[in-house]
Every structure is written in structure tokens, then in C-alpha cells.
N, C-alpha and C positions, 0 to 999 in steps of 0.2 A: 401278837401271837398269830398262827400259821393260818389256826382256823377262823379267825377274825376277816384275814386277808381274802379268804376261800369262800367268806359269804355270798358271793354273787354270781360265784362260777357254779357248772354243773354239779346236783346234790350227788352222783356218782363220785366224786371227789372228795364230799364231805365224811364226817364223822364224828358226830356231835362229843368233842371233848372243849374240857373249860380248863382242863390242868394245866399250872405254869410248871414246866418243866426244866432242871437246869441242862445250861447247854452239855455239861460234860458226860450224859448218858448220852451212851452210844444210838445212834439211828435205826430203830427197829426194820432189818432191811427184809424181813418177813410181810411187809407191804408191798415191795417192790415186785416180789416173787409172783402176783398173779397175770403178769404178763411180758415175766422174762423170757417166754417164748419167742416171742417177736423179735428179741437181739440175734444181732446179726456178726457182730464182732465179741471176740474173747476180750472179758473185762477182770480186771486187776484192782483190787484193791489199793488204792494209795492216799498218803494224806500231803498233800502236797498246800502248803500256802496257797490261798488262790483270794483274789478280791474283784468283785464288781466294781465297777467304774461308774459310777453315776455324775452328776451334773454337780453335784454339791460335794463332791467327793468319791473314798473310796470305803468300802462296805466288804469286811472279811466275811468270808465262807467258806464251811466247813465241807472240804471235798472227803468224797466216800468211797467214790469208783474212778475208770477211764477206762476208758479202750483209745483207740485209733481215730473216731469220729467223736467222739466226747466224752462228756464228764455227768457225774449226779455228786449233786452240790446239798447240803442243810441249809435253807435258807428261813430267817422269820420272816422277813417280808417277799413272799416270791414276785415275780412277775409275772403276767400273763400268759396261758400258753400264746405262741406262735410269735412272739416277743425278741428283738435284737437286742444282745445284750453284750457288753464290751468287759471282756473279761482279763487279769492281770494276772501268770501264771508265775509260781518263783519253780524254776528247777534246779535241780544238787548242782553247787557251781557257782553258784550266785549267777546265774543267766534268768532274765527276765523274759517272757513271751506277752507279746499285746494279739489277741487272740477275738474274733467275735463268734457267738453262737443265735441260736432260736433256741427257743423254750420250746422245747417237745414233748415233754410230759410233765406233770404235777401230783405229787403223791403223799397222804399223810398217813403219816404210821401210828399206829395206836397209843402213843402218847399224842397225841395231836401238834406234830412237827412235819415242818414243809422240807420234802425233798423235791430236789428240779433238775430232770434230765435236759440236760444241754446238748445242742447236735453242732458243732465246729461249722461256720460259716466261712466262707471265701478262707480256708488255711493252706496258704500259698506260700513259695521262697523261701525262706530261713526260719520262720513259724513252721511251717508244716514240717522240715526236715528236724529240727533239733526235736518236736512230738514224736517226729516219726523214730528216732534214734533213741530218744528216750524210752517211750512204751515198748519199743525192740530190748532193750534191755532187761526191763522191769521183768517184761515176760519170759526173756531167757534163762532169766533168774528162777524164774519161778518155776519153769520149766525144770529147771536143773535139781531143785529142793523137792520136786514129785518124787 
């Protein structure tokens, strides 16, 4: 569980919960919120397939947002903040994106589940444009549906 993993990081982080929760409730993103000030890009809701790349394999996660510069991900086991983490992106199309980020934030919501802001690392060439094309869309849409 999230808050297991969070034992040893700053108690600002924490939030003494023991509930196992199932994955299929939604992300309480009323955590997020006390310092969505600080975004700098318009973010989009999306649920896009998305899997970390680990050494022993690959590990699904449950994407929430994006913008332009990254993603916030559900994860049980996060990583560290400040953390490189190699990420496998599926977009409509069946086009795949191999993609790296940093852990730049870690957030638990009142069900005590791990969210983890991702900030897009070296997204260069054919990675950055097919994101770039992509999120131009998502938002044109969305744009369009106001």
C-alpha cells in the first residue's frame, strides 16, 4: 500500500490511513488541489494505458492527467521523489511512446493512495512531437465541448 511505501519520506506527505482500498475508486484529486497553483501548463484529463518499465518488467498505471510536460499517474508502489523513471505510453493508433520522466511530486489522497506527478525528461524527435500532436488534440476537443 502507498502509505507503507511513504514511511520514510517527509511526514508532510503522509496521512495516517491503513484502508485497503480497491483499485477501481476513482483518485481522490481533491489532494492534488492544494498546490495546483504552481501548474504551469493546462492539464486534461486522460486515461491513457501507461506502464513503468522496471528491471524485472513492466508495472501498469493508472494515468489521471497530462499536459504538455507530463503526467500524474496512481501508483502502489511510487518512487522517490527526484527519481528517473522510464515510462511506456500506448496512444489511439496503437503507436507506442518510450518516454523518461522525474518524480516531481507525491501525493496521497484521503483514501491513502499514491499519486505521482511526472515531469517528461529529455522528450525529444518523434516522442515529443506525436505528445505534442496528441495533447493538441485532446485539448482542441475539449476546447470545442466548452
Amino acid at each position: 500500500m502507498c502509505v507503507e511505501a511513504l514511511r520514510s519520506r517527509p511526514k508532510r506527505l503522509l496521512r495516517a490511513f491503513s484502508l485497503k482500498v480497491p483499485a477501481a475508486l476513482p483518485f481522490d484529486h481533491a489532494a492534488m488541489e492544494e498546490q495546483s497553483d504552481r501548474r504551469i501548463d493546462v492539464r486534461a484529463r486522460i486515461a491513457l494505458p501507461t506502464h513503468v518499465v522496471r528491471r524485472g518488467g513492466m508495472e501498469t498505471v493508472e494515468m489521471l492527467d497530462a499536459s504538455y510536460r507530463g503526467l500524474f499517474v496512481r501508483m502502489d508502489d511510487p518512487p522517490p521523489e527526484r527519481q528517473l523513471v522510464k515510462l511506456m505510453l500506448e496512444l489511439p493508433g496503437d503507436e507506442q511512446l518510450e518516454v523518461h520522466a522525474v518524480v516531481v511530486r507525491l501525493v496521497v489522497d484521503t483514501l491513502g493512495r499514491c499519486g505521482v506527478g511526472l515531469r517528461f525528461f529529455a522528450l525529444n524527435g518523434h516522442e515529443r512531437t506525436a505528445w505534442e500532436r496528441f495533447m493538441a488534440s485532446v485539448l482542441h476537443k475539449r476546447a470545442r465541448a466548452a
